[in-house]
C-alpha positions in Angstrom: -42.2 2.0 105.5 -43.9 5.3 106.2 -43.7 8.4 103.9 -41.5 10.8 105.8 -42.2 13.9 103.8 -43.7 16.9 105.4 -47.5 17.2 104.3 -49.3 20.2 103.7 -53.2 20.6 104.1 -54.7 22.6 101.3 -58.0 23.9 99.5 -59.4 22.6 95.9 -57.5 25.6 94.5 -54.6 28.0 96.4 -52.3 30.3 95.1 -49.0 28.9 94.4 -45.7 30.4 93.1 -43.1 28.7 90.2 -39.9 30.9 90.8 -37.7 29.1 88.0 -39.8 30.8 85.8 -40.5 34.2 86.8 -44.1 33.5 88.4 -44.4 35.5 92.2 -48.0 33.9 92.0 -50.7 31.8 90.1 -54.0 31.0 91.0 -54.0 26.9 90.8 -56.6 24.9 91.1 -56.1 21.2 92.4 -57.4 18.4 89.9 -57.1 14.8 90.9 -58.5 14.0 87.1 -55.5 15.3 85.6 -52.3 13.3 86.1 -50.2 16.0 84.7 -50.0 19.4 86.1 -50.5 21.7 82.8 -49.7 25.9 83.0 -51.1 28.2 80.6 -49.2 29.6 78.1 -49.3 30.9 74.1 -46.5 31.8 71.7 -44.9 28.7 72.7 -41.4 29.0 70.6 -38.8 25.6 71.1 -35.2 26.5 70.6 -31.7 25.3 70.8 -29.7 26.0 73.3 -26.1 24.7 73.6 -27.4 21.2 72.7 -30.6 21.8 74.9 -34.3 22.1 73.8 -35.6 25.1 75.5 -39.0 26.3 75.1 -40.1 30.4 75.4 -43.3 30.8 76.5 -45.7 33.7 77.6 -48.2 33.6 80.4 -51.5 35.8 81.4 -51.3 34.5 85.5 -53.8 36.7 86.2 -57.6 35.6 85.0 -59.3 38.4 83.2 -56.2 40.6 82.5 -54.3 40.0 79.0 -52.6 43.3 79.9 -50.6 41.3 82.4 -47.9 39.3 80.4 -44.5 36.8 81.7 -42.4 35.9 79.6 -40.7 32.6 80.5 -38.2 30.0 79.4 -37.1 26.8 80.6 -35.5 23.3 79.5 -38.0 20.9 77.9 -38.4 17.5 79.7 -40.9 15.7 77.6 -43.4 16.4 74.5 -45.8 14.1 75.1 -49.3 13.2 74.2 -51.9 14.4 77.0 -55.9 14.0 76.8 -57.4 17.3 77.6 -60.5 17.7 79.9 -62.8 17.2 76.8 -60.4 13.5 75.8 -58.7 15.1 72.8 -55.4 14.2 73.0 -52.8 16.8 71.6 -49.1 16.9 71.8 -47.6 19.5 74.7 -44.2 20.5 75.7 -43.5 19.4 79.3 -40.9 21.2 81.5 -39.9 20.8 85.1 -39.8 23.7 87.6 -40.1 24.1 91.3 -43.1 24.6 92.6 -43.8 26.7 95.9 -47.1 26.3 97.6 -47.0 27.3 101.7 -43.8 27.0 103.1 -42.5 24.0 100.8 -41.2 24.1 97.4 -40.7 20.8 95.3 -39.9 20.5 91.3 -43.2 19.4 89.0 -43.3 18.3 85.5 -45.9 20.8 84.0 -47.3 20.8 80.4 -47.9 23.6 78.6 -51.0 24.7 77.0 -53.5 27.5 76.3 -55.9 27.5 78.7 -56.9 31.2 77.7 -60.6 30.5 78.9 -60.0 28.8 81.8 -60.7 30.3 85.3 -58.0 28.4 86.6 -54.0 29.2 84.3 -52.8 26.2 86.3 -53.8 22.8 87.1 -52.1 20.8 90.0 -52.4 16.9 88.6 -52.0 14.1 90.7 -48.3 13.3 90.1 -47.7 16.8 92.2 -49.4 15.8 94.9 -47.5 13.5 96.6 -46.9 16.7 99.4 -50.1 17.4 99.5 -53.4 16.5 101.5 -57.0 17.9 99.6 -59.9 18.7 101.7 -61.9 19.7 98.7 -64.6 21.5 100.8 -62.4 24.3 101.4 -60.4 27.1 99.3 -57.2 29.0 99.5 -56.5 27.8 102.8 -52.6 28.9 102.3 -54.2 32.5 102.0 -54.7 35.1 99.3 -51.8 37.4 98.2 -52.6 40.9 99.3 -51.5 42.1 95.9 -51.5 39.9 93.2 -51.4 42.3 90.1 -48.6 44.2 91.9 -46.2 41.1 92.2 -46.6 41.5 88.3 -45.7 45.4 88.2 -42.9 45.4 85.9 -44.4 43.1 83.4 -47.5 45.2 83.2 -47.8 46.7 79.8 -49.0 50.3 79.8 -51.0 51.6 76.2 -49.4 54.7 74.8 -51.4 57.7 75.1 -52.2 58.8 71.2 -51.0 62.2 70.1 -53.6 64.6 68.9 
C-alpha cells in the first residue's frame, strides 16, 4: 500500500518553526545520522504539574546571539539515553511538539540538549522525516525569513544603560 501523505522537498538544513513552544523560527539542519531530532536548550528545570512532568527550558534560536532568549515549557514524553555525535551517551529529556516546516506541520519527539556551540540549535533526525524528501545538494529551499531576530522582538533582552 502506498504512503498517502503529502511530501515536501527540502535542503540539508531550512528554517522551521515549533509553535507549541513559543519558536516563530529555528534554523535546523537535517541529519539522517541522528534518529532523534534534539533542540537546544540550557537551564533545563523538570517540574510537576497536576500529576504531569513538565520540563522549562530556555533556548538561544538564533546562532551567535545569547542576547536572544525563549523561554519554553512543555510535557515530557521520554528521558531516555541518546549517543551524541561524538558516541557518548547521556540521559535527555524528550518532549513532543508540532513541528512546522513549509506549509505542513506534524508533532516530533525532540530531545533536549545544549548544543551552545553548534551552528545548527536544531537537528531534524530520521524519525521526523517521514514527510520529508532530502536533496542534500541544496539549502533552505523553503526560503529564508526576512527577519529572523525580529520574530524574536519581545524576548530580546536590552542591557541597562549604567548611571554616571
Amino acid at each position: 500500500m502506498a504512503d498517502s501523505r503529502v511530501r515536501i522537498l527540502i535542503g540539508w538544513r531550512e528554517y522551521v518553526s515549533l509553535p507549541d513552544i513559543d519558536l516563530p523560527v529555528i534554523k535546523a539542519k537535517v541529519d539522517t545520522g541522528a534518529r532523534t531530532s534534539s533542540l537546544h536548550a540550557f537551564n533545563i528545570t523538570p517540574y510537576y504539574d497536576r500529576n504531569r512532568l513538565r520540563v522549562s527550558f530556555q533556548v538561544h534560536p538564533i546562532h551567535e546571539r545569547t542576547d536572544v532568549i525563549v523561554t519554553c515549557t512543555a510535557d515530557v514524553v521520554d528521558y531516555r539515553a541518546v549517543s551524541d555525535s561524538g558516541g557518548h551517551r547521556e540521559k535527555r529529556y524528550v518532549i513532543k511538539t508540532q513541528l512546522q516546516i513549509g506549509d505542513i506541520q506534524f508533532p516530533i519527539e525532540v530531545t533536549l540538549a545544549n548544543r551552545e556551540s553548534m551552528t545548527h540549535k536544531m537537528l531534524i533526525g530520521r524519525v521526523a522525516m517521514k514527510q520529508l524528501m532530502i536533496d542534500p545538494s541544496r539549502a533552505f529551499l523553503l526560503g529564508k525569513p526576512d527577519k529572523i531576530v525580529g520574530a524574536y522582538k519581545k524576548t530580546v533582552r536590552k542591557k541597562k544603560k549604567s548611571r554616571k
